[in-house]
Every structure is written in C-alpha cells, then in structure tokens.
N, C-alpha and C positions, 0 to 999 in steps of 0.2 A: 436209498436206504443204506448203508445201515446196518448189516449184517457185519458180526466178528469174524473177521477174516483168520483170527485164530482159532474161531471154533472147526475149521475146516471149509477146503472148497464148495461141500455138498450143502452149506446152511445157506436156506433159503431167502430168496426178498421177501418179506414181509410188509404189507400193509393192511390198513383198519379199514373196514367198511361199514359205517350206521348207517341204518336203514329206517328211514321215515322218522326218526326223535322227535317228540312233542316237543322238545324243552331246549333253546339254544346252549344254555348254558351246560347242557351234560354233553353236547357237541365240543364245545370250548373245555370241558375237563378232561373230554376223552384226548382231544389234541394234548395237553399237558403232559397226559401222563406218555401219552408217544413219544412228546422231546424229552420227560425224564429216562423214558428206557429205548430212546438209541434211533426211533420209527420216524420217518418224517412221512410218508404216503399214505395223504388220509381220504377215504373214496364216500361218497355221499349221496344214497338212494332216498329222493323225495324230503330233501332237508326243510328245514323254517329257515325262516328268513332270517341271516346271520351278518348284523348290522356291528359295522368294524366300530361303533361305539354303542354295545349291547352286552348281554350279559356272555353271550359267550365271547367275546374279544376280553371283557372284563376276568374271565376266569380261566382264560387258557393259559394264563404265564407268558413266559418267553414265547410260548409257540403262537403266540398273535400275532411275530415276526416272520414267520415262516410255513409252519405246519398248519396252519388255520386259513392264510391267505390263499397259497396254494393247493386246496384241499380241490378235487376234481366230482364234479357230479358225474353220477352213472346211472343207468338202469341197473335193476334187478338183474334181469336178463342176460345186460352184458357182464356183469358180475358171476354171475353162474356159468359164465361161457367159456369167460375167460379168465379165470385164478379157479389154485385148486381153496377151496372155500372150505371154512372149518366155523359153521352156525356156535356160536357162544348164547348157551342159553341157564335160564334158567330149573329147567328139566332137568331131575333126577336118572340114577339108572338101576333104580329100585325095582322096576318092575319092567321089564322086556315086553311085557303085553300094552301098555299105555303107550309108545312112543313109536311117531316113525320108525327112528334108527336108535338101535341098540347095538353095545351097551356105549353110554355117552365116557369120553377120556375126561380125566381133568385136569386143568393148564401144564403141572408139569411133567403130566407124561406125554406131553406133545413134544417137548424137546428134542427127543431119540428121532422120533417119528418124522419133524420136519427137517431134520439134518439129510437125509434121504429125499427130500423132495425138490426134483428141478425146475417144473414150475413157479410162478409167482403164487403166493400164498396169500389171500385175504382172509381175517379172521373178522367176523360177521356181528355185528350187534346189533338186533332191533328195539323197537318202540318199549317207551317206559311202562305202560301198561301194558301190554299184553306179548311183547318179546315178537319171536319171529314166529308166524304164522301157521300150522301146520304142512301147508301148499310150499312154500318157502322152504321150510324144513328138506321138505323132500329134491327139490334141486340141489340143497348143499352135499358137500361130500363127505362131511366128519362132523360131529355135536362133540363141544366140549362144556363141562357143567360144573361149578365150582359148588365143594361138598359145604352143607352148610346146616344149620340146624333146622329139625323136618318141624319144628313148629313154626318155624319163619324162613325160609330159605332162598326167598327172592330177595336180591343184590339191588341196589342202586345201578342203573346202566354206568353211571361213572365210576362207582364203586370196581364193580365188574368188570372193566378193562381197566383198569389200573391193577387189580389184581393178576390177572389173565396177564398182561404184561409185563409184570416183574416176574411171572414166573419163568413168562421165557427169555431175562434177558441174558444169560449164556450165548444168545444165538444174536442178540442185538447189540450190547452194550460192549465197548472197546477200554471204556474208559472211565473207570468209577471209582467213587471216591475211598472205599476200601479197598487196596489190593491187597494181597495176601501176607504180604513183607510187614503190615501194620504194627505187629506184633514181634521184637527182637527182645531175648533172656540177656541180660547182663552179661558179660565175661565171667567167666568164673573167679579172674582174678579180683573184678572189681567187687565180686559176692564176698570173696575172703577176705578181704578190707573192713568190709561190712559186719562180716563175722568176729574178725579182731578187735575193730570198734565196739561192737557190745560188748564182747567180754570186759574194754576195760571199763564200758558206763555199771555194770551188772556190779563190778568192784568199786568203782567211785558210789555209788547209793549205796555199800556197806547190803546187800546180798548175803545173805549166808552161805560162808564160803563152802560147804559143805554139799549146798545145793547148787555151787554154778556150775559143774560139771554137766546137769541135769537138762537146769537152765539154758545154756549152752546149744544141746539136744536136741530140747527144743524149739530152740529158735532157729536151728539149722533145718529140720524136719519142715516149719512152717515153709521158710525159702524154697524149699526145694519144691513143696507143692503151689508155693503164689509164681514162679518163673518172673522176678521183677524185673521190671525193666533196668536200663541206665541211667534214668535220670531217678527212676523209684530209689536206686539204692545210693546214688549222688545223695537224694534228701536225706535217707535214713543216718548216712554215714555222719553227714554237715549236722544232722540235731543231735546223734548219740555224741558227739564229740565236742557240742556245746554243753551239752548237758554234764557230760562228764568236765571240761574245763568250770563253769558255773562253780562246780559243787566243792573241784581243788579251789577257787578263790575264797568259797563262804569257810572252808575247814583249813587254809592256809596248807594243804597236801599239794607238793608240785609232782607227784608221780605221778598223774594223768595229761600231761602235758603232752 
C-alpha cells in the first residue's frame, strides 16, 4: 500500500475487505476506487466468481491490472484476527439502543484516529442486501457509517467505498492531481498593467470623463476580490488594448497606441 509517507510515520496500511458481494461488479468498482485513492490490498471473504472477462474486470478500470488480480481471499475469521477492522456499514448512530456498537464515526473522522494505529487496518464492506451481519458486527472493532438522508440512507456497496475512500485519502494518496500551488495571483506588477490598460480602453469608448475615477475603483475593487491569475490578466490586458487600438483606427485618434 500506499500510505502518505507525508502524512506521518504513524499512518496506517490500509486495505479493503468485502465480504460475501452478491454482485461481481461492485467487487470490480470497489477495486477502482482503491487504485483511484492510493489502496492496492484488496481482501475477499466468500466472493462470486470473478471472471477476468466479466463484469467486474469490466468495471474496475486500471485496477484489472493489478488490484483486482491480486486481490487475496480470506476468511472471516482470519480477518477478525488479524487487521484492526473498522465494519463500514450502513447503520446510523441515531439511536445507541439498536446497534451493537455505538456510537458509529464517519469516514472522515477516522483520519485522526488511524494515524495512531500500528496495526494493519481493514475497512469492512458486506453483502449488497443486507450489509454485515449483526454476528459479524460484533467481531469488528470500529463501525463507521456515512451520514445520509433518514428516508433513504442506504449506499450502493460501491458507492460507499468510493466514498469511505476519498475521505481518507490524506492518509493514502501521495499524488494527486490538485496540489495546493494550483492556484497563483498574478504579480502585482502584471495587475497594474492591467489596470493602466483599462483606464486607457474606459478613455478610448469615450467614458465620461467624470465617472472614470470611479470606474477605475471599481475595477480595482473587483481584481482584488477575483485574485486573477497570469495568463487571466495576459487576456484581459491583449483585448482591452485591442479594443482600445480598434477604436483609435475607426476614430483616426493615435493616442491609444
């Protein structure tokens, strides 16, 4: 796996474990979303039969290269024995009286929590109809439950580990396709340019001179709250300065030049 080695020594191996899936192909999407967020260990209690030309090879993406082939059958048992297990279910934590264990976390407050843990870590998914078992429940060691609306609140099993899984990829993902640098403000110098440039388009459209002080203002005001990029204010500058030349050709005015 897998794990951000800049999140800290303490973040955990993590892998997925389904349990019994009726449906190959929610095997094959849960693998997907493992190679989208960082997981290649995918563990498999009581699977269907997963024919490398079937719907789950069909729907797992890239990870029919990797994370799907190598995916390790297991027991129950030894699953309970050996990862610290955290049951992803569809259970609320509405009510402390209905449920094994309360109260149930949701995906990302598990974050904090498995930075801290030295063990290997499997997060649990069972059968599309009826999730993990109550029996089952009680071997794992944490329920975690994604909040959802109480008139319909059960997930799709693929749905729900693709969710569950971007929530924690802080702890998995090294390399993604937003980093944080995505977003640079223009120089300031190149804003003043920008700023000079309008004033003289605001004077070539014949502006009431009285109002471009104003004018002006306000276009400085806007800037300051849009933070444009470099190439945003490259455009702005290359059209207010077509526009202003255009306008000296139609009016024979070369003082916009």
């Amino acid at each position: 796996m897998h794990a951000d080695e800049e999140a800290g020594d303490s973040a955990p191996d993590i892998s997925v474990a389904v349990v019994a899936s009726e449906t190959p192909g929610n095997v094959g999407t849960i693998a997907r979303a493992m190679k989208n967020f960082g997981l290649s260990d995918l563990l498999l209690v009581d699977p269907p039969p997963l024919d490398p030309d079937g719907e789950a090879y069909g729907l797992a993406g890239h990870a029919r290269e990797d994370v799907l082939p190598n995916a390790t059958e297991i027991s129950f048992e030894e699953l309970a024995r050996e990862y610290h297990t955290i049951a992803c279910t569809a259970t609320t934590n509405e009510d402390a009286t209905e449920h094994v264990r309360y109260p149930a976390a949701e995906p990302a407050d598990l974050v904090e929590e498995l930075r801290g843990v030295d063990s290997q870590v499997a997060l649990v998914f069972g059968r599309e109809s009826v999730g993990l078992s109550n029996e089952e429940l009680a071997e794992l060691d944490r329920i975690c439950s994604i909040p959802a609306s109480a008139s319909y609140p059960v997930l799709n099993l693929g749905q729900a580990a693709t969710i569950t899984l971007y929530e924690l990829r802080s702890l998995t993902v090294t390399d993604t396709q937003h980093p944080e640098t995505i977003h640079r403000r223009a120089d300031e110098a190149e804003i003043e340019r920008l700023h000079d440039q309008f004033g003289t388009f605001i004077e070539a459209v014949g502006h009431p001179e009285h109002k471009q002080e104003k004018t002006r203002l306000l276009f400085r005001r806007l800037l300051g709250r849009a933070d444009p990029t470099p190439r945003e204010v490259r455009t702005l500058v290359g059209l207010f300065r077509r526009g202003s030349e255009r306008i000296a050709d139609e009016t024979g005015d070369s003082s916009t030049d």
